[in-house]
C-alpha positions as CSV (number, residue, x, y, z in Angstrom):
1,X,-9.3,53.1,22.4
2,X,-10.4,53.5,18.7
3,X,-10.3,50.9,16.7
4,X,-7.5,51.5,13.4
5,X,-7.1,50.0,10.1
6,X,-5.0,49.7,7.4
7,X,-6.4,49.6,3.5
8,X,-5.1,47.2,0.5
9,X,-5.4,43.3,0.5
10,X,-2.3,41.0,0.1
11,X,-0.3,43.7,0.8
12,X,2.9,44.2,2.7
13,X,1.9,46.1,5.7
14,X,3.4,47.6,9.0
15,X,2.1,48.9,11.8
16,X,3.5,49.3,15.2
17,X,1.5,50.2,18.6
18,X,4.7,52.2,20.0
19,X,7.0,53.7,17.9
20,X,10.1,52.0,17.9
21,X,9.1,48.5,18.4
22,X,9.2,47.7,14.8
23,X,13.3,47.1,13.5
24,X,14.2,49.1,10.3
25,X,15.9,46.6,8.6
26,X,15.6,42.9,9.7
27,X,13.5,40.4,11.0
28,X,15.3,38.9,13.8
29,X,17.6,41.4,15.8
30,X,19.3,39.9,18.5
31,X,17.8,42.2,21.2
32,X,14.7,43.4,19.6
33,X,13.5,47.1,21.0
34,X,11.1,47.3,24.0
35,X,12.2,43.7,25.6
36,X,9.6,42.2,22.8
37,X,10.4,38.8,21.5
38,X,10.4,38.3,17.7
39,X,8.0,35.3,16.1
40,X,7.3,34.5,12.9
41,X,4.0,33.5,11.8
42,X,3.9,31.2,8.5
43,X,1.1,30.8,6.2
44,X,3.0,29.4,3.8
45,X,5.5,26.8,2.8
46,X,8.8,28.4,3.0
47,X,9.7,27.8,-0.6
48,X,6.3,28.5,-2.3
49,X,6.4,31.2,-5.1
50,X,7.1,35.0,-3.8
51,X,3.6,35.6,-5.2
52,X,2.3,33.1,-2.8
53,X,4.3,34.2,0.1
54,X,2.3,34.3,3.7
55,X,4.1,35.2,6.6
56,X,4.1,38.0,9.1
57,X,7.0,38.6,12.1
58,X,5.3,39.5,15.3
59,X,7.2,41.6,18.1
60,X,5.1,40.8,20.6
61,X,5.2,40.6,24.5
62,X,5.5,36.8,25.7
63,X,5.9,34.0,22.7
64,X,3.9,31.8,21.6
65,X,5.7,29.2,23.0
66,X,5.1,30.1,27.0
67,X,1.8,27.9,27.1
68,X,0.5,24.8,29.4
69,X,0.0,21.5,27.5
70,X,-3.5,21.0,25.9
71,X,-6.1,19.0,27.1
72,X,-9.3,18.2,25.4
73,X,-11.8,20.2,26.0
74,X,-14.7,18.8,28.3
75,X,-17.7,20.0,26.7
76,X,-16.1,18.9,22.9
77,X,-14.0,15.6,23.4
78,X,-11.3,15.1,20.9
79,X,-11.9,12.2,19.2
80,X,-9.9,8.6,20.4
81,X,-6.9,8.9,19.2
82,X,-7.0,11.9,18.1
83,X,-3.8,14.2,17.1
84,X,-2.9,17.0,19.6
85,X,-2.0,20.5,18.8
86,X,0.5,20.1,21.6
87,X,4.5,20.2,21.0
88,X,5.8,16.4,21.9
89,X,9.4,15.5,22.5
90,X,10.5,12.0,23.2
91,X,14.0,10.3,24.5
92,X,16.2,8.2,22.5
93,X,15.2,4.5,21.9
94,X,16.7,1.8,24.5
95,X,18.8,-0.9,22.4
96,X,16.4,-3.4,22.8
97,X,17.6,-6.5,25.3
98,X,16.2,-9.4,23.0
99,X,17.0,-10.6,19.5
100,X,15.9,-8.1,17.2
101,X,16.2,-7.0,13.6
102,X,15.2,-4.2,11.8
103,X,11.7,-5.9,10.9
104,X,10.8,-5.9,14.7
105,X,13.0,-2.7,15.6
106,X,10.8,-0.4,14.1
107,X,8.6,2.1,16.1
108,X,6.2,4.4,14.0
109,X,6.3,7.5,15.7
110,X,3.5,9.4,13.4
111,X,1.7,9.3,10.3
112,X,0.0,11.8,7.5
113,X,-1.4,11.6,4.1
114,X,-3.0,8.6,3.0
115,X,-0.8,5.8,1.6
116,X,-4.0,4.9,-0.9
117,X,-3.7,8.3,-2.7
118,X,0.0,8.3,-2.7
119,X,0.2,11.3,-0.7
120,X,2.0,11.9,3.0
121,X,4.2,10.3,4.7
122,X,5.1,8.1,7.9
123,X,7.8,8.3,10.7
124,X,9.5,5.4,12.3
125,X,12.6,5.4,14.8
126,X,14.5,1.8,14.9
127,X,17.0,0.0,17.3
128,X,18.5,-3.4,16.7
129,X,20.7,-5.4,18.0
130,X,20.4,-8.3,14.8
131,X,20.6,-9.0,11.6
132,X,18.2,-10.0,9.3
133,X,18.9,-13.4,8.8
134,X,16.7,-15.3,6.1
135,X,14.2,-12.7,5.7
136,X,13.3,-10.0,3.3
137,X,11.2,-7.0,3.3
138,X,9.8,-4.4,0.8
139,X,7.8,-1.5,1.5
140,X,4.9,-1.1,-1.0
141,X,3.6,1.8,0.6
142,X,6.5,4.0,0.0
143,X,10.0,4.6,-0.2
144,X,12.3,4.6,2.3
145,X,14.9,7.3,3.6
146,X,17.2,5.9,6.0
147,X,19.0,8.4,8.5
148,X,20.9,6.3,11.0
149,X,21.9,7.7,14.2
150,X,24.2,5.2,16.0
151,X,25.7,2.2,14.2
152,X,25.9,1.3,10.6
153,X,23.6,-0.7,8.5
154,X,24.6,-2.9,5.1
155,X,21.4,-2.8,2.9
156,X,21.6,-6.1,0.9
157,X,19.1,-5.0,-2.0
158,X,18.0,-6.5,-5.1
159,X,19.9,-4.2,-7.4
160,X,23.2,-4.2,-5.0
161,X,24.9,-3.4,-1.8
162,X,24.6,0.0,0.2
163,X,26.5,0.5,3.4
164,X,25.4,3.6,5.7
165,X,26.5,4.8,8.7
166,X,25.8,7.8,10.8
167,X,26.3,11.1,8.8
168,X,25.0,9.5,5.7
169,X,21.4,8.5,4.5
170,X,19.9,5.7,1.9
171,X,16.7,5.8,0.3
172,X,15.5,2.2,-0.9
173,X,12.8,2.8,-3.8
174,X,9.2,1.9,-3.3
175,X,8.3,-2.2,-4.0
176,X,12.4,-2.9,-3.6
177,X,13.6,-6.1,-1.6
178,X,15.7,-5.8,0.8
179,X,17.9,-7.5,3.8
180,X,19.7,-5.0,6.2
181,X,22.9,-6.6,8.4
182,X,24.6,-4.9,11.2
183,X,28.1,-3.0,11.1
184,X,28.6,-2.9,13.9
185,X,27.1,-4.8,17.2
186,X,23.6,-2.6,17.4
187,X,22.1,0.3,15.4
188,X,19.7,2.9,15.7
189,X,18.7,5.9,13.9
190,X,14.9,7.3,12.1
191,X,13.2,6.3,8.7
192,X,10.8,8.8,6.7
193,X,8.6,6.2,4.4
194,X,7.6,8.4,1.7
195,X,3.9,7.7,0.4
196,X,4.0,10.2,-2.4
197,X,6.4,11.1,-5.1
198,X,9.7,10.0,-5.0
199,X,12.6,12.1,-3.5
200,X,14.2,14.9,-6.2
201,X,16.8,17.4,-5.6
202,X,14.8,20.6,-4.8
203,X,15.0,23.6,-7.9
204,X,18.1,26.0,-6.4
205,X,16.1,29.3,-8.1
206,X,18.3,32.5,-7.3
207,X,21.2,29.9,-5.6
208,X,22.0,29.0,-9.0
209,X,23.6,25.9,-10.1
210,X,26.3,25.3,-7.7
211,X,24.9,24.4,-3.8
212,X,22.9,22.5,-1.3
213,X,23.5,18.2,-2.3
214,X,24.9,18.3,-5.6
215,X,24.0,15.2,-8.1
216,X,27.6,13.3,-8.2
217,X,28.1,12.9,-4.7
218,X,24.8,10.6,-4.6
219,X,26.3,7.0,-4.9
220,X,24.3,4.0,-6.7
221,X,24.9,0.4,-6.3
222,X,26.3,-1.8,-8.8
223,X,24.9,-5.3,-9.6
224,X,25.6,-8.1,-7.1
225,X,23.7,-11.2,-6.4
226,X,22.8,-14.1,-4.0
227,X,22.3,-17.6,-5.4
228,X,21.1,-19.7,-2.7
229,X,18.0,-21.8,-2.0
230,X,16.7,-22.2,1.7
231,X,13.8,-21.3,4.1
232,X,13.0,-17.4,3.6
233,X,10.4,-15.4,4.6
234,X,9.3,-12.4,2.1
235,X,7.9,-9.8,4.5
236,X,6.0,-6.8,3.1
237,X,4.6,-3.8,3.9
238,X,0.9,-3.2,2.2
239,X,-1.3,-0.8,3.2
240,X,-0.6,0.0,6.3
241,X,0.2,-3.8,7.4
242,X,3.0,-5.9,7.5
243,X,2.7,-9.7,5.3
244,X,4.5,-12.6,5.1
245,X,5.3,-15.5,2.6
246,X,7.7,-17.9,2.4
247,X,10.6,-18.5,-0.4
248,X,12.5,-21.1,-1.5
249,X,15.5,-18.6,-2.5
250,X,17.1,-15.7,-2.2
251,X,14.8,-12.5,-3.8
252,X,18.3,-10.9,-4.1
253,X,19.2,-12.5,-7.5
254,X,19.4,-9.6,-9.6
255,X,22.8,-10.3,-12.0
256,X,22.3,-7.3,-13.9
257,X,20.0,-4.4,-14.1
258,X,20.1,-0.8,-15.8
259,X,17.2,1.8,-15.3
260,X,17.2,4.8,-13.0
261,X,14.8,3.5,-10.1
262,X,17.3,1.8,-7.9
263,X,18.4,3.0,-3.9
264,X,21.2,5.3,-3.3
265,X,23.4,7.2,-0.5
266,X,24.5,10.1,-0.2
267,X,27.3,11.4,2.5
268,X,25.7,14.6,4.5
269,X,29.5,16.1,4.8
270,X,28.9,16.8,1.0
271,X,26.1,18.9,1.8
272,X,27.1,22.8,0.6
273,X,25.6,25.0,3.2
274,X,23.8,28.3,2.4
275,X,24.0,30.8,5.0
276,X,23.2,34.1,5.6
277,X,26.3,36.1,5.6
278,X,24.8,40.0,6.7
279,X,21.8,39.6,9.4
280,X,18.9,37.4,9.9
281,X,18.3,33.9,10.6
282,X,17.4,32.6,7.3
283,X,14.2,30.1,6.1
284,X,15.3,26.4,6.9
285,X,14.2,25.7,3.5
286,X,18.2,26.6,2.6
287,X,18.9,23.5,4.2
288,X,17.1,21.3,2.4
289,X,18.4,18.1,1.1
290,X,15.8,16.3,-0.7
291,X,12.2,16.8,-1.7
292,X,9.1,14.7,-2.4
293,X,6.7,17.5,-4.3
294,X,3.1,17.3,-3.7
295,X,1.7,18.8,-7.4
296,X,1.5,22.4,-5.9
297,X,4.8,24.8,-6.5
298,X,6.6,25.2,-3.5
299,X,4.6,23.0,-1.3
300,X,6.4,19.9,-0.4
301,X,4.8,16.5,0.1
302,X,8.2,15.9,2.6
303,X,11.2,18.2,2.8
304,X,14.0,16.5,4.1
305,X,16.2,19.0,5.9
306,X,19.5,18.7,7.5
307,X,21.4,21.6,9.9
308,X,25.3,19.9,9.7
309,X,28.6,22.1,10.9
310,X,28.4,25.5,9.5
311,X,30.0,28.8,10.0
312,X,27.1,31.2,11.7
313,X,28.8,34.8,11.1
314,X,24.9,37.1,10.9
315,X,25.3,40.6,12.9
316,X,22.5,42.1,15.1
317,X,20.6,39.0,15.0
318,X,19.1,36.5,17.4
319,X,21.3,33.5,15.4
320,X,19.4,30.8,16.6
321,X,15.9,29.2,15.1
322,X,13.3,32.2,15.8
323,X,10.2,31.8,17.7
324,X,7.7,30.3,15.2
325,X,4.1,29.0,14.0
326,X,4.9,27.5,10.7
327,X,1.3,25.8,8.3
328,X,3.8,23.1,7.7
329,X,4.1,20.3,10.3
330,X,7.7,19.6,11.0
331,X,9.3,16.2,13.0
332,X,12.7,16.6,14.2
333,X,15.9,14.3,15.0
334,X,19.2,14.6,16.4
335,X,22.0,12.6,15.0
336,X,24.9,14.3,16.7
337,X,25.8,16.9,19.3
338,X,23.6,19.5,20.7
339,X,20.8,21.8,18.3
340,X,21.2,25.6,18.4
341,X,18.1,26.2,19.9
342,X,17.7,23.2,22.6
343,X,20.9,24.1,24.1
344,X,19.0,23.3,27.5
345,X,19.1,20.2,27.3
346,X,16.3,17.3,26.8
347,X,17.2,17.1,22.9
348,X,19.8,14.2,22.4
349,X,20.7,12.3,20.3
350,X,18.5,9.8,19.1
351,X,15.7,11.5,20.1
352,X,13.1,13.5,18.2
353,X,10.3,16.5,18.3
354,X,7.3,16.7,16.8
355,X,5.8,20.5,16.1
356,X,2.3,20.2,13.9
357,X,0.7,23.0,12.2
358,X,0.5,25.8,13.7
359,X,1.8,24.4,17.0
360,X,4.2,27.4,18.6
361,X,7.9,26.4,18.8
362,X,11.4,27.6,19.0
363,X,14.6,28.4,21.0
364,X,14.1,26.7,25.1
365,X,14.5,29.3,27.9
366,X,18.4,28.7,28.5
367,X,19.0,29.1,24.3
368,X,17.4,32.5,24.6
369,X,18.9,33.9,27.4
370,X,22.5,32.9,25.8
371,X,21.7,33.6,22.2
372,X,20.4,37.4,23.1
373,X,23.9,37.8,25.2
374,X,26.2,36.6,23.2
375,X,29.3,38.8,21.7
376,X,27.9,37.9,17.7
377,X,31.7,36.7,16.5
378,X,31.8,34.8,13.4
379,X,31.4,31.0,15.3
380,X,32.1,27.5,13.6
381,X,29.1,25.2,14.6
382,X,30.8,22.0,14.9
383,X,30.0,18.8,16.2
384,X,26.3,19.3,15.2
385,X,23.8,17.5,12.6
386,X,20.1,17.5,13.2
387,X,17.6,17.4,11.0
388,X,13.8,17.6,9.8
389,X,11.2,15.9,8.0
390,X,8.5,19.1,6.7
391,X,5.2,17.7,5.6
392,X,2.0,19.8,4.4
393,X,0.4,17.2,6.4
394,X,-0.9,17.0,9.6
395,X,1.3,14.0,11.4
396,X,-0.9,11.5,13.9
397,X,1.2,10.1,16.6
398,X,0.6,6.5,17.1
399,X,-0.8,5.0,20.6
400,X,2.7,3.3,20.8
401,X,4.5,6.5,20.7
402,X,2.3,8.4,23.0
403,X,3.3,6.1,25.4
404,X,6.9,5.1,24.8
405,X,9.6,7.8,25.8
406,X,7.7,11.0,25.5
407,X,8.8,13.3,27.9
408,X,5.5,14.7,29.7
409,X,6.9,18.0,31.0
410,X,8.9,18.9,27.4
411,X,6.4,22.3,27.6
412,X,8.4,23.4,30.7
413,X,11.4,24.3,28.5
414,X,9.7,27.5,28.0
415,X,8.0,28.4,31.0
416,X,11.2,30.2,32.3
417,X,10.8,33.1,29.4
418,X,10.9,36.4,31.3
419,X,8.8,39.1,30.3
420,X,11.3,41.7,29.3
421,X,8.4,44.5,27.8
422,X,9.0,48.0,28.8
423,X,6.8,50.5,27.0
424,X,7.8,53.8,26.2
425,X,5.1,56.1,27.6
């Protein structure tokens, strides 16, 4: 066969091998031609500049997806403790059986960036049955987004008193002390510590100014204080490693304050969703609820993303997440119900993903098979809200996490896809 090209550079180009495989109009039809399966292959952030746009979709035979797990390779050893290209899925925390509070509840899951340069980020899942009773933390490393899963917290802080529950998040400011209590008998939900710039609203572009979490639904505290002398312990979190030191009084004696650098909530039920109302599964960067930039346009330090009830209404389109290799690496969560494209099972909530650079993911075997057969009437998605912390970096998991509640066969979700191809010769 002779080799063909195409000329330009940074182009938009199209080719196809057999005429026909390549759709007209849209990227993600729900029964693409041939029995191909539609992927998208990122080279980009979603949201960087159109100029700096670098994606191409990719009708091919089998996805990416139908793989084995990797395994270093025997004549180049990955080195200990190395991260793994490798998608990982883990089950839900148990409620731990002992006395514990959120100080000892915590699991880091995975790490990125470097907390010295004020870049990256780190993941952490928690589940507590106590209250933190006569001890106080603060996070010098970064700030703290709060996205509880099952039971309330009250955050006790030194500029006032938050109370979250599940469907809401807090974020607790870099360097401020804290105490978080129970609502109800045991809690357990994830925390993205943010070592880089704090969270913003993300820029709306051709949105406009009305959409996605608007400004006056995020709730600040007002002052309140503790006066009381005792036996405390000041823990904190400095470079990497946690410190204590003991305190005559409470650290929560703030009587007034003003400033703008304090914690706040916000209730994800205020979240306005942009959808795509024609065809097409749109970028997950619509979703996005907060953002940590990282200096370069579009490319996020941490984009925190949430999928909540929705109406999905697209025609001629595979609705669910498409097949994909995304430069971003992307940890996932479940807070309620079942995701879109896990319908399968092994996804609950409480549990999490983790898909690094590059590393193929998308919809499980069972999610495909009903997602390409399904009569496409307008459908409320209730009952739902996952969501996703995006980094530019690279996330490490942690020794702990590679051994506590990962499921080893997660890669089997998507060793069922048929191949469907039938050329036209």
């Amino acid at each position: 066969m002779a080799l063909q090209y195409q000329s330009g550079f940074g182009n938009e180009f199209s080719t196809e091998a057999i005429p026909g495989a390549l759709p007209a109009n849209q990227n993600s039809p729900q029964r693409p031609a041939l029995g191909l399966y539609a992927e998208q292959l990122s080279g980009s952030p979603f949201t960087v500049p159109q100029k700096s746009q670098l994606r191409s979709w990719l009708y091919r035979i089998l996805p990416s997806v139908k793989q084995g797990p990797f395994r270093s390779y025997k004549q180049f050893k990955a080195n200990a403790g190395s991260v793994t290209p490798a998608q990982l899925r883990w089950d839900p925390l148990p409620i731990p059986k002992k006395k514990t509070d959120l100080i000892d509840g915590v699991v880091t899951m995975a790490t990125g960036g470097d907390a010295h340069s004020w870049s990256g980020l780190g993941v952490h899942r928690y589940a507590i049955n106590a209250s933190m009773q006569k001890r106080y933390f603060y996070d010098a490393d970064g700030e703290l987004l709060f996205v509880p899963e099952q039971g309330g917290l009250t955050l006790r802080t030194e500029l006032g008193v938050l109370s979250v529950k599940p469907g809401e998040i807090a974020v607790i400011p870099r360097g401020i002390k804290f105490a978080a209590d129970l609502i109800d008998k045991t809690a357990r939900g994830y925390i993205c510590e943010n070592y880089g710039a704090p969270f913003v609203l993300p820029d709306l572009g051709p949105i406009g100014s009305n959409g996605l979490a608007l400004p006056r639904h995020f709730l600040y505290p007002v002052a309140a204080y503790e006066d009381k002398k005792g036996d405390f312990d000041l823990i904190a979190k400095f470079d990497g490693a946690l410190w204590t030191s003991k305190i005559g009084h409470s650290p929560l004696d703030v009587v007034a304050w003003h400033g703008n650098y304090a914690p706040y909530k916000y209730d994800l039920a205020q979240f306005m969703v942009i959808n795509t109302v024609s065809f097409d599964h749109a970028d997950p960067s619509i979703f996005t609820v907060l953002t940590s930039p990282s200096g370069a346009p579009g490319v996020a330090n941490i984009d925190f993303v949430i999928f909540p009830p929705r109406w999905s209404v697209a025609e001629h389109t595979f609705r669910p997440p498409y097949f994909h290799r995304n430069i971003m690496s992307e940890f996932m969560g479940l807070v309620l119900g079942i995701y879109d494209a896990k319908e399968s099972g092994g996804f609950v909530p409480g549990g999490c993903s983790l898909h690094n650079c590059m590393s193929a993911h998308g919809p499980d075997a069972g999610s495909l098979d009903s997602a390409s057969k399904a009569d496409l009437k307008p459908v409320y998605m209730k009952d739902t809200l996952a969501f996703m912390f995006e980094s530019k970096f690279i996330m490490r998991p942690t020794a702990t996490a590679l051994k506590k509640g990962l499921q080893k066969d997660y890669h089997k979700c998507w060793q069922d896809l048929p191949k469907l191809f039938k050329s036209r010769t």
